[in-house]
Backbone bond lengths (Angstrom), bond angles and torsions (degrees), N, CA, C in turn:
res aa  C-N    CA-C-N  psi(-1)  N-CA   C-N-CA  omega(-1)  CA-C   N-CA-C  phi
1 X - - - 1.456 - - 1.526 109.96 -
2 X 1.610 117.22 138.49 1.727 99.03 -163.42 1.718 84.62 -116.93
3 X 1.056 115.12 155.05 1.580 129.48 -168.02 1.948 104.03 -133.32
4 X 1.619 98.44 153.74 1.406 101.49 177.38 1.470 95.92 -114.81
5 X 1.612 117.10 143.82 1.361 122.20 167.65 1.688 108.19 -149.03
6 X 1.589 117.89 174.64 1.431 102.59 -169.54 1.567 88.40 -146.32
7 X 1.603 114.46 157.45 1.673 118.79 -165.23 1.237 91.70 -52.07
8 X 1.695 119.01 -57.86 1.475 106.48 -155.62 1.445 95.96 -162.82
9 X 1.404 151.29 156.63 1.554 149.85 -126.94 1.465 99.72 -69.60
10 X 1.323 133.62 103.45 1.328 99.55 157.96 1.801 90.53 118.60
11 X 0.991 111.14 -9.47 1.559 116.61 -172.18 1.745 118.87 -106.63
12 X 1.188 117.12 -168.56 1.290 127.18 172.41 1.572 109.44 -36.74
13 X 1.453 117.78 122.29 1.717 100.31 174.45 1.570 93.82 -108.80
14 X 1.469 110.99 171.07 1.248 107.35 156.26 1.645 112.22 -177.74
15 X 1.253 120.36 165.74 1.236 119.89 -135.86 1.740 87.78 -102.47
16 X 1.612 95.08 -179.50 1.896 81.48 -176.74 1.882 79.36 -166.55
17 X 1.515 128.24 156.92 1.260 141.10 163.30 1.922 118.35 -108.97
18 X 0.746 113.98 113.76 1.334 109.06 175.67 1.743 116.28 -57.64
19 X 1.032 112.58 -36.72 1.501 107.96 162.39 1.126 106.36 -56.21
20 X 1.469 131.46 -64.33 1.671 130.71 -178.48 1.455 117.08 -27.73
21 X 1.276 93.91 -89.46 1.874 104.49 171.80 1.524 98.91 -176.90
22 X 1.464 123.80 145.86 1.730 131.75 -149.71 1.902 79.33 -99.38
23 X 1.034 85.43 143.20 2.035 93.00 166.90 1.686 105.12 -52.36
24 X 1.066 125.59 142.33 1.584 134.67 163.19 1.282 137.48 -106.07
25 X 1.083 142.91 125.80 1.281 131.36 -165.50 1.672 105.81 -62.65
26 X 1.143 124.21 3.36 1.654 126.71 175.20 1.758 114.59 -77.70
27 X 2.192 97.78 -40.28 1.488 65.48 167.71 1.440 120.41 -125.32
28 X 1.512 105.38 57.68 1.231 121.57 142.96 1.571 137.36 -74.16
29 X 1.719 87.93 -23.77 1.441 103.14 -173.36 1.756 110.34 -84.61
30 X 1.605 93.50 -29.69 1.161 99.63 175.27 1.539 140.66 -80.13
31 X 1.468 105.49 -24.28 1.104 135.08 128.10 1.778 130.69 -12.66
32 X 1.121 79.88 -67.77 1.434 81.91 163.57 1.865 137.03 -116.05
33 X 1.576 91.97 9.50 1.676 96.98 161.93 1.611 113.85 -99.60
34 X 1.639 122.58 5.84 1.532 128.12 164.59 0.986 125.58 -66.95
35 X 1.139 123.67 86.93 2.046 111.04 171.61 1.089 115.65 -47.01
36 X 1.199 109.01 129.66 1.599 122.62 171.75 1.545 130.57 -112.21
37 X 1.141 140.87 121.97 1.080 124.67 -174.04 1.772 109.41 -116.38
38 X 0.961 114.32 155.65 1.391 108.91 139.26 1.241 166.83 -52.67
39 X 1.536 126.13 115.07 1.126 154.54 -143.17 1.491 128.16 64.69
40 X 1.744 107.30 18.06 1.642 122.05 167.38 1.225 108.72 -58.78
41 X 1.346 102.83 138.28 1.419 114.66 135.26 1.105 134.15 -78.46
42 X 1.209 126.79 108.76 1.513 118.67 178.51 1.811 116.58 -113.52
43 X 1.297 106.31 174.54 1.659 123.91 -161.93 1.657 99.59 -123.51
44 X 1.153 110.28 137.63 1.586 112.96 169.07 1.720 81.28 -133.61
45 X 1.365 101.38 116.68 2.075 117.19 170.27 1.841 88.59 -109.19
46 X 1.883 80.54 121.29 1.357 102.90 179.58 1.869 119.64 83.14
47 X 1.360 94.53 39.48 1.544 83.10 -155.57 2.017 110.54 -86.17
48 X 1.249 106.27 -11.77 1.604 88.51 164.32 1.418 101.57 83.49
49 X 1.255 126.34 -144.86 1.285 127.54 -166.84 1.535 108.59 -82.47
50 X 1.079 123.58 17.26 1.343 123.04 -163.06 1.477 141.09 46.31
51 X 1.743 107.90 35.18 1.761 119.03 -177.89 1.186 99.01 -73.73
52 X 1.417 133.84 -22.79 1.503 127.55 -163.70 1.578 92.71 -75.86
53 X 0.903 132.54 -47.56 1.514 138.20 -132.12 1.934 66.62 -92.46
54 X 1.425 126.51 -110.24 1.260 122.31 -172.52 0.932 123.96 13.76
55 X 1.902 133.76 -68.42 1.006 141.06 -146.71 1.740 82.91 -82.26
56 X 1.602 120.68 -65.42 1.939 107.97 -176.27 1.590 109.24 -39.39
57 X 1.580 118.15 -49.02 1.664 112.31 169.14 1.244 123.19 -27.03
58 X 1.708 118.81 -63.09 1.188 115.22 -162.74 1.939 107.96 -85.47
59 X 1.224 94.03 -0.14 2.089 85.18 167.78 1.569 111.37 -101.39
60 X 1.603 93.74 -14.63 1.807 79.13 -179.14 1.587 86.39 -134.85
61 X 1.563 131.19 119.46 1.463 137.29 148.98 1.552 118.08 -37.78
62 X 1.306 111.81 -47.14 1.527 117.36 -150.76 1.717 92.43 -99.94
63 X 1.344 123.62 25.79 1.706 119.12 169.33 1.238 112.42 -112.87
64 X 1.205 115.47 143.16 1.639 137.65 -179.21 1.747 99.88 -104.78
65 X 1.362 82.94 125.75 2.091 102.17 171.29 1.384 102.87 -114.81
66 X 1.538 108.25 135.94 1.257 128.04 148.92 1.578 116.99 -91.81
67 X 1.153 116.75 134.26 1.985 106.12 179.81 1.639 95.64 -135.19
68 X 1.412 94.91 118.66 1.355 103.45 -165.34 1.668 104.41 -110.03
69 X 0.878 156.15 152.86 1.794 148.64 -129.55 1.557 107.08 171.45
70 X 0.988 130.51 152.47 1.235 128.47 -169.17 1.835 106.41 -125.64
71 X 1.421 91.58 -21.93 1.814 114.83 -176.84 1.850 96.16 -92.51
72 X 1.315 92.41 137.47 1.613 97.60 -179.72 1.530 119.54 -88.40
73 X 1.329 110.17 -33.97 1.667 133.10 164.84 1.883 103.19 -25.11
74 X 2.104 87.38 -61.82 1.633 96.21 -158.17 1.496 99.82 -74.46
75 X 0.979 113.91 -31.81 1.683 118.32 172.10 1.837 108.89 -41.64
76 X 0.943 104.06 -81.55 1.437 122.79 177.38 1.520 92.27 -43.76
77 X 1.300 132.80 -70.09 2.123 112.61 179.58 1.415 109.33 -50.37
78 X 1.662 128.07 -42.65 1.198 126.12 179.50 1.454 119.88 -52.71
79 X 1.391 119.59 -45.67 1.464 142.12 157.88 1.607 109.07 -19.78
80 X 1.947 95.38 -78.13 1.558 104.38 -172.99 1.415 121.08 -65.10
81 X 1.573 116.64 -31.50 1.256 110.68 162.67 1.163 155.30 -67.13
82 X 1.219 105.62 -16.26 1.982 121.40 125.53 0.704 150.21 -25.03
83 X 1.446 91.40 -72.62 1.903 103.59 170.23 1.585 103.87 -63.70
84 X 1.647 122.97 -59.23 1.371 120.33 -167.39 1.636 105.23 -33.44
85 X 1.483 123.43 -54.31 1.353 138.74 150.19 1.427 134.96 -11.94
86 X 1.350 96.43 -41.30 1.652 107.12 -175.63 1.598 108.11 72.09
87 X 1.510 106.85 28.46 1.659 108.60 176.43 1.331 125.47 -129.26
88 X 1.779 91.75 52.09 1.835 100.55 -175.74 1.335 100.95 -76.55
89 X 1.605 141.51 -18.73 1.515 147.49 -157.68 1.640 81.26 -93.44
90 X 0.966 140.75 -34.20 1.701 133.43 176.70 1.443 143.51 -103.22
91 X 1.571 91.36 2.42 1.273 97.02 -166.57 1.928 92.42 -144.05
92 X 1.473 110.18 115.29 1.441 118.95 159.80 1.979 111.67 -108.51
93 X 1.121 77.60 158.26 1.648 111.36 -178.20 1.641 133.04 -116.14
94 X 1.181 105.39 119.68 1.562 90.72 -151.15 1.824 103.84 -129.76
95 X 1.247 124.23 79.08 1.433 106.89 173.36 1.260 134.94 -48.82
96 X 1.315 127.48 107.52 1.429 120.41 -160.28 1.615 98.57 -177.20
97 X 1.791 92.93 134.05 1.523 106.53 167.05 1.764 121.67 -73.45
98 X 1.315 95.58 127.73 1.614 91.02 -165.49 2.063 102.50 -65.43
99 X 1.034 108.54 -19.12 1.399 108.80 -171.66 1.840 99.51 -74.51
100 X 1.162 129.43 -47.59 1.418 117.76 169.49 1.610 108.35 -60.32
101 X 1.380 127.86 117.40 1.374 126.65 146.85 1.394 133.40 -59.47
102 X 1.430 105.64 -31.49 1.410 112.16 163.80 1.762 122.93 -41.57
103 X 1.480 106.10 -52.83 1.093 121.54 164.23 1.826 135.67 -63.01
104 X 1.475 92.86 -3.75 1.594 86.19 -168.58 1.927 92.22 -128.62
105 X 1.864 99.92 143.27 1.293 94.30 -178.36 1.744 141.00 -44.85
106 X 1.171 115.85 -168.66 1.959 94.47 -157.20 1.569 106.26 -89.69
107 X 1.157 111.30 157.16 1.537 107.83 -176.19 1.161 131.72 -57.52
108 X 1.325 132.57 135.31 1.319 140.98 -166.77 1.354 123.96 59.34
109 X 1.928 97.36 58.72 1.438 118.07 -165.77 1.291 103.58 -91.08
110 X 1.405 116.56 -40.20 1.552 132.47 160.80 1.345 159.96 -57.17
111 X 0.993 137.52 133.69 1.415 155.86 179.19 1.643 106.76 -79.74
112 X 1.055 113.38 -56.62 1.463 120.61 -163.74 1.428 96.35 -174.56
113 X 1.615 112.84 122.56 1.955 135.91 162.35 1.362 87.65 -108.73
114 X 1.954 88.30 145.92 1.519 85.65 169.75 2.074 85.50 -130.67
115 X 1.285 90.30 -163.73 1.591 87.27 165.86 1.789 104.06 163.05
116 X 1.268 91.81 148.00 1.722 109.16 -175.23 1.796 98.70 -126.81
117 X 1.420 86.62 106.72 1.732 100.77 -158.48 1.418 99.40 -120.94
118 X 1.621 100.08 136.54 1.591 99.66 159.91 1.700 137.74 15.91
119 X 1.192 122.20 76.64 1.525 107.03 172.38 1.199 144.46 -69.54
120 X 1.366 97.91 -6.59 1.689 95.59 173.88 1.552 117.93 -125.80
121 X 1.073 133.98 131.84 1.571 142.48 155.93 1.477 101.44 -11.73
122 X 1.396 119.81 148.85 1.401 129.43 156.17 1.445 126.55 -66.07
123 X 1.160 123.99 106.19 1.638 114.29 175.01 1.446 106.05 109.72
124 X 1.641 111.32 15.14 1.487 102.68 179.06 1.637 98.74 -118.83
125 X 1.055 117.86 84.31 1.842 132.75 -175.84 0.973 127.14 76.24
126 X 1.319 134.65 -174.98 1.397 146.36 -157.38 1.658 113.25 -49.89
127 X 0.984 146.18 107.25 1.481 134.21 157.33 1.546 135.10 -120.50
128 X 1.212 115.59 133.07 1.395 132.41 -171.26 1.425 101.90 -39.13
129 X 1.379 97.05 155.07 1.523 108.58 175.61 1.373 117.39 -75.03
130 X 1.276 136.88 -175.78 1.568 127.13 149.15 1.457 116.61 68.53
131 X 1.282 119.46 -166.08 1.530 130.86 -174.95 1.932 108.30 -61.75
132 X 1.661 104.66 -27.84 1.618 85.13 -179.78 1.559 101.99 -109.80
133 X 1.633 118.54 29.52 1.458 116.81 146.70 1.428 96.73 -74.68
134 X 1.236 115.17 -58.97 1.743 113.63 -172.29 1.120 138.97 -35.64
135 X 1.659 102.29 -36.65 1.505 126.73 -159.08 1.729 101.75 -88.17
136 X 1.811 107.33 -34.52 1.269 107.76 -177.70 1.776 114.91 -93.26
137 X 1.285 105.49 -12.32 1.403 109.59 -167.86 1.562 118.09 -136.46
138 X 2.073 103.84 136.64 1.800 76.28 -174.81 1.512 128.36 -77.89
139 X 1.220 119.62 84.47 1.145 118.92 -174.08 1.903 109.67 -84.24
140 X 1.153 100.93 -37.68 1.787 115.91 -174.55 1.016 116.73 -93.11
141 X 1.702 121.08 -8.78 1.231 121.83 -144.31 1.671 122.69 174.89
142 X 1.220 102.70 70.56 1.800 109.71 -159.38 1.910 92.86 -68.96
143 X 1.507 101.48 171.37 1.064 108.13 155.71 1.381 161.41 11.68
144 X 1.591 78.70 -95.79 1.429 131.50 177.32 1.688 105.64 -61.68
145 X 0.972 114.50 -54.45 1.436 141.02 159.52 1.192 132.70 -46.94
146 X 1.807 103.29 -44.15 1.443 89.80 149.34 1.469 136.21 -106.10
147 X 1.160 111.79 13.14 1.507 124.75 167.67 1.501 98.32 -66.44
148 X 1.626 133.86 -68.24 0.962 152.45 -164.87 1.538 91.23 -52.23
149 X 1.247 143.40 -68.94 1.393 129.42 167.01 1.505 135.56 -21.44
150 X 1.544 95.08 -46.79 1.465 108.67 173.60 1.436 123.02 -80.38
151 X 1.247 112.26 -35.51 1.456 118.94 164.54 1.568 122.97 -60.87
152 X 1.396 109.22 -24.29 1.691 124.10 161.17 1.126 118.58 -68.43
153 X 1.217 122.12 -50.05 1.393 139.18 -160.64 1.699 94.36 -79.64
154 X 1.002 111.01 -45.81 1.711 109.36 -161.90 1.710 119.67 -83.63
155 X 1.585 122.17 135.99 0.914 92.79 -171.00 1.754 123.20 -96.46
156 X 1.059 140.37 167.37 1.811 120.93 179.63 1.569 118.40 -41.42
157 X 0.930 81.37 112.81 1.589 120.10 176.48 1.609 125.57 97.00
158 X 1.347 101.62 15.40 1.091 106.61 175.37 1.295 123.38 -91.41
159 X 1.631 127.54 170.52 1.142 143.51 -145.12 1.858 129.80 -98.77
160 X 0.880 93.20 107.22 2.042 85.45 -170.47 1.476 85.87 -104.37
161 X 1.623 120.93 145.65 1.257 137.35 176.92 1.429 107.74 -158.30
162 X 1.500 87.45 108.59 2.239 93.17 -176.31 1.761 93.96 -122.89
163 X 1.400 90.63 166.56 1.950 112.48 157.86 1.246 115.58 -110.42
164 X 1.360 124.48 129.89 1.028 106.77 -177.85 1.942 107.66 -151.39
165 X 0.929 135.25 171.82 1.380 114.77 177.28 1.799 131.29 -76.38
166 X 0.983 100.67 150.02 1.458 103.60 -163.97 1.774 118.04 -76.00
167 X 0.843 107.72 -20.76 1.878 102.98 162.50 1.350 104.22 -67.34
168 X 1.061 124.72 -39.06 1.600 116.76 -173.02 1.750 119.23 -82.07
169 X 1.126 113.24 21.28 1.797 137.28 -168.94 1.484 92.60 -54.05
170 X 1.382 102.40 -60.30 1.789 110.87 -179.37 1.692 131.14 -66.08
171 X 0.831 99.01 -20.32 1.488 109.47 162.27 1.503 118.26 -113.38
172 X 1.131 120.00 -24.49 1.719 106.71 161.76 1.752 101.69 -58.46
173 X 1.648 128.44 -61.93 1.289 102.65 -172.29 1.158 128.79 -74.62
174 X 1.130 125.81 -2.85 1.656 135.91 164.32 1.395 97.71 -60.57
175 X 1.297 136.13 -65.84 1.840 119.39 175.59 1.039 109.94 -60.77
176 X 1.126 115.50 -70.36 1.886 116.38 -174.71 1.913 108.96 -18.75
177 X 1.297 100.61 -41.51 1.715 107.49 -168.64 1.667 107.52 -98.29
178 X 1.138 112.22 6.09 1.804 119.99 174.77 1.711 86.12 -103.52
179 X 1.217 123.96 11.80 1.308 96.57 -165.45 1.649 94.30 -148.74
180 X 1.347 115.01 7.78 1.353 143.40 145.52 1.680 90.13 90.10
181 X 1.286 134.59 54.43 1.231 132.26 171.99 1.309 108.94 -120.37
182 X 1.526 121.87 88.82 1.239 120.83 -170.43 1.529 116.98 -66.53
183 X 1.398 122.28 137.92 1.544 113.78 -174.96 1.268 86.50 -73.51
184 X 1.654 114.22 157.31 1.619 123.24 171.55 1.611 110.64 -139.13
185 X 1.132 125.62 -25.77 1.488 131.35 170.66 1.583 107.97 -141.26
186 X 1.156 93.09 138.07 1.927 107.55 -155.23 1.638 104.73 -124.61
187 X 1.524 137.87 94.92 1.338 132.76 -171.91 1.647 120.81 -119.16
188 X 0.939 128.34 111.08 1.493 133.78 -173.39 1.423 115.98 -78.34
189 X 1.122 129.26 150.19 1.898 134.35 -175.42 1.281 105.20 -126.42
190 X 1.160 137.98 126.79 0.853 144.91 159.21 1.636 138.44 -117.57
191 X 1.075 139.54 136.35 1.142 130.21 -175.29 1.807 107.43 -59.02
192 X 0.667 146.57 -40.30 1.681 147.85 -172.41 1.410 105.81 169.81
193 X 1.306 131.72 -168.32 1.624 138.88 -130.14 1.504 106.14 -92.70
194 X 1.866 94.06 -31.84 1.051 89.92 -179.03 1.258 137.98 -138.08
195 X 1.544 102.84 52.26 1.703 132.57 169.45 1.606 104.81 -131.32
196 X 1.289 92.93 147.32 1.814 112.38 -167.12 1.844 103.94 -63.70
197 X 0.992 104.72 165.78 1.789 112.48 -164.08 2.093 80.32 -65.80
198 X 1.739 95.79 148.75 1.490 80.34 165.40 1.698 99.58 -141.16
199 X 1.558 121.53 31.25 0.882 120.43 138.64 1.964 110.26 -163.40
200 X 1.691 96.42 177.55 1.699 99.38 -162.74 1.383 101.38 -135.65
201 X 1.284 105.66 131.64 1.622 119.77 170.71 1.335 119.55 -103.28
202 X 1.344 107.19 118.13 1.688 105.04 -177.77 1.667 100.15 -110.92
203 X 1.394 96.67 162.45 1.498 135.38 170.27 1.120 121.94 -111.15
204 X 1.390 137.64 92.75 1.490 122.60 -175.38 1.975 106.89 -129.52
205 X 1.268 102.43 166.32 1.583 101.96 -165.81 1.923 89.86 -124.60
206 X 1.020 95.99 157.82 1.634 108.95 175.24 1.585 114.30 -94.59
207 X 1.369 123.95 100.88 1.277 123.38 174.48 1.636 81.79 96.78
208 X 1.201 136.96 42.57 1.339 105.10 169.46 1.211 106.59 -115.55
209 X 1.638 122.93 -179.46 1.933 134.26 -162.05 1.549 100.84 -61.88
210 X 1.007 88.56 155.11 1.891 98.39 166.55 1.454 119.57 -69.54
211 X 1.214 145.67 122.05 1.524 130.32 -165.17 1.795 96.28 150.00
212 X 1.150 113.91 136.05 1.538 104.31 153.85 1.210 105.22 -119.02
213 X 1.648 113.46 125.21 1.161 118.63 170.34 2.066 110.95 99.52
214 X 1.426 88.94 -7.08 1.336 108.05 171.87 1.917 103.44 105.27
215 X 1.480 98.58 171.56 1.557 106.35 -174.86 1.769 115.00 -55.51
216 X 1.424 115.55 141.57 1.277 108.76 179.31 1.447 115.98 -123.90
217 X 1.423 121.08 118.47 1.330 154.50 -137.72 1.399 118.34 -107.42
218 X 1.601 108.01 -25.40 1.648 121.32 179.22 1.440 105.80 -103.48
219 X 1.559 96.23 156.22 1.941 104.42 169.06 1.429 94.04 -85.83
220 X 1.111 144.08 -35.49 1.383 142.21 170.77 1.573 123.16 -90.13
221 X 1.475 109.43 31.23 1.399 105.47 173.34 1.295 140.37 -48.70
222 X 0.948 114.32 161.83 2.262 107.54 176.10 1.436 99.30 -108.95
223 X 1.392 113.55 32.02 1.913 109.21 165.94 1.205 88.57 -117.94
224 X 1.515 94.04 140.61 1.766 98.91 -163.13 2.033 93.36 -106.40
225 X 1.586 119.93 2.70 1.277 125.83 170.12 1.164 115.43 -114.90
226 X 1.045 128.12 122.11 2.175 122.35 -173.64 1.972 79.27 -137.41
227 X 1.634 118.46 97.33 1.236 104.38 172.44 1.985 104.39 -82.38
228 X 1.610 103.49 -49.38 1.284 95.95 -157.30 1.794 86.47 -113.27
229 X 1.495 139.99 76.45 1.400 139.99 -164.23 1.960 93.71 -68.64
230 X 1.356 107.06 152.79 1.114 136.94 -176.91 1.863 104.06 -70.64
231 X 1.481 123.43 147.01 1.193 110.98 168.97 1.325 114.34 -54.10
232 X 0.824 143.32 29.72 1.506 124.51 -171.44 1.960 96.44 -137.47
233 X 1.010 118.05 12.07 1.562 129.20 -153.68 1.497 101.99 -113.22
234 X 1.188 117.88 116.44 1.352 114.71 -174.48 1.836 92.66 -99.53
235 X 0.620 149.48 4.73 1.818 142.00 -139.71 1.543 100.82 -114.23
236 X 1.300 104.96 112.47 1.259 117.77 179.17 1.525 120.12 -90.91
237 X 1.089 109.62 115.32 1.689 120.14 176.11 1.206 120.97 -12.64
């Protein structure tokens, strides 16, 4: 069943399919933990109906989205929700598997990709059939795979910013950093005070320093990661 809804009264509307995949409050969050600047280009890999891209539109005017999709359905909603918008001059659409490079624009097209990708491993329980098996599981599109996209796509020093779930903190930055995307701002979600984070927003830069959150300098620091600490760094892991 496909439904119309809008960010907020009076704002961006845009259409969405329940077969496709239902909007999530994840990339709302993400949405709004992306820095955006002006006159970027930015990348949403895997973007679905294109709400991610919208919501960066309406904080920054002067940014250009690419929404690249592998599902043709979400392509075609991503499409109309543009135009409904009046933001075909800002917003392209690109069907294409992020794992072929052939298929995806030339390297170091980017400013900043963000993306709200697959949370679970392949082969670890039940998953939906169709486009929202895809959307929830890596079936099309592991990881690894899509880091490696973003690290193509982006140019040095530019910006990768995903959601993703929070048990997996330790192995998302273990690829992310085989694939030279240094995490740089690290944010946890939690339901309230007193349930464990149950998801994580990263910040990472392309070609950027070793450090999350930058170099750490104290034996009593408040960075709770010191991978590669500075000579001057007493703070043990």
């Amino acid at each position: 069943m496909e439904h119309w809804d809008e960010l907020w009264p009076g704002g961006f509307r845009f259409r969405f399919d329940d077969n496709v995949f239902k909007p999530s409050t994840d990339t709302f969050l993400l949405g709004d933990f992306a820095e955006v600047r002006r006159g970027e280009r930015a990348c949403d890999l895997g973007a679905g109906i294109g709400l991610l891209g919208l919501l960066l539109l309406a904080r920054q005017q002067e940014l250009h989205i690419t929404n690249i999709d592998i599902d043709s359905a979400a392509c075609a909603l991503a499409e109309e929700n543009a135009a409904v918008n009046g933001l075909e001059d800002r917003v392209a659409v690109l069907r294409a598997d992020l794992r072929d490079r052939t298929a995806l624009p030339k390297a170091g097209s980017f400013d900043l990709c963000v993306a709200n990708p697959p949370y679970f491993p392949p082969h670890t329980g039940r998953v939906a059939e169709g486009s929202r098996g895809t959307a929830r599981s890596e079936t099309a599109c592991a990881f690894d795979q899509l880091c490696a996209a973003a690290a193509y796509l982006l140019r040095s020093g530019g910006r990768f910013c995903l959601v993703h779930r929070a048990e997996r903190t330790a192995e998302l930055m273990d690829v992310l950093r085989r694939h030279r995307l240094e995490p740089k701002v690290l944010r946890f979600v939690q339901k309230d005070a007193q349930t464990p984070p149950r998801l994580v927003l990263l910040s990472c830069r392309r070609h950027g320093g070793a450090g999350l959150f930058g170099q750490c300098f104290c034996q009593k620091s408040a960075f709770w990661f010191c991978p590669k600490p500075s000579p001057r760094c007493t703070h043990t892991p």
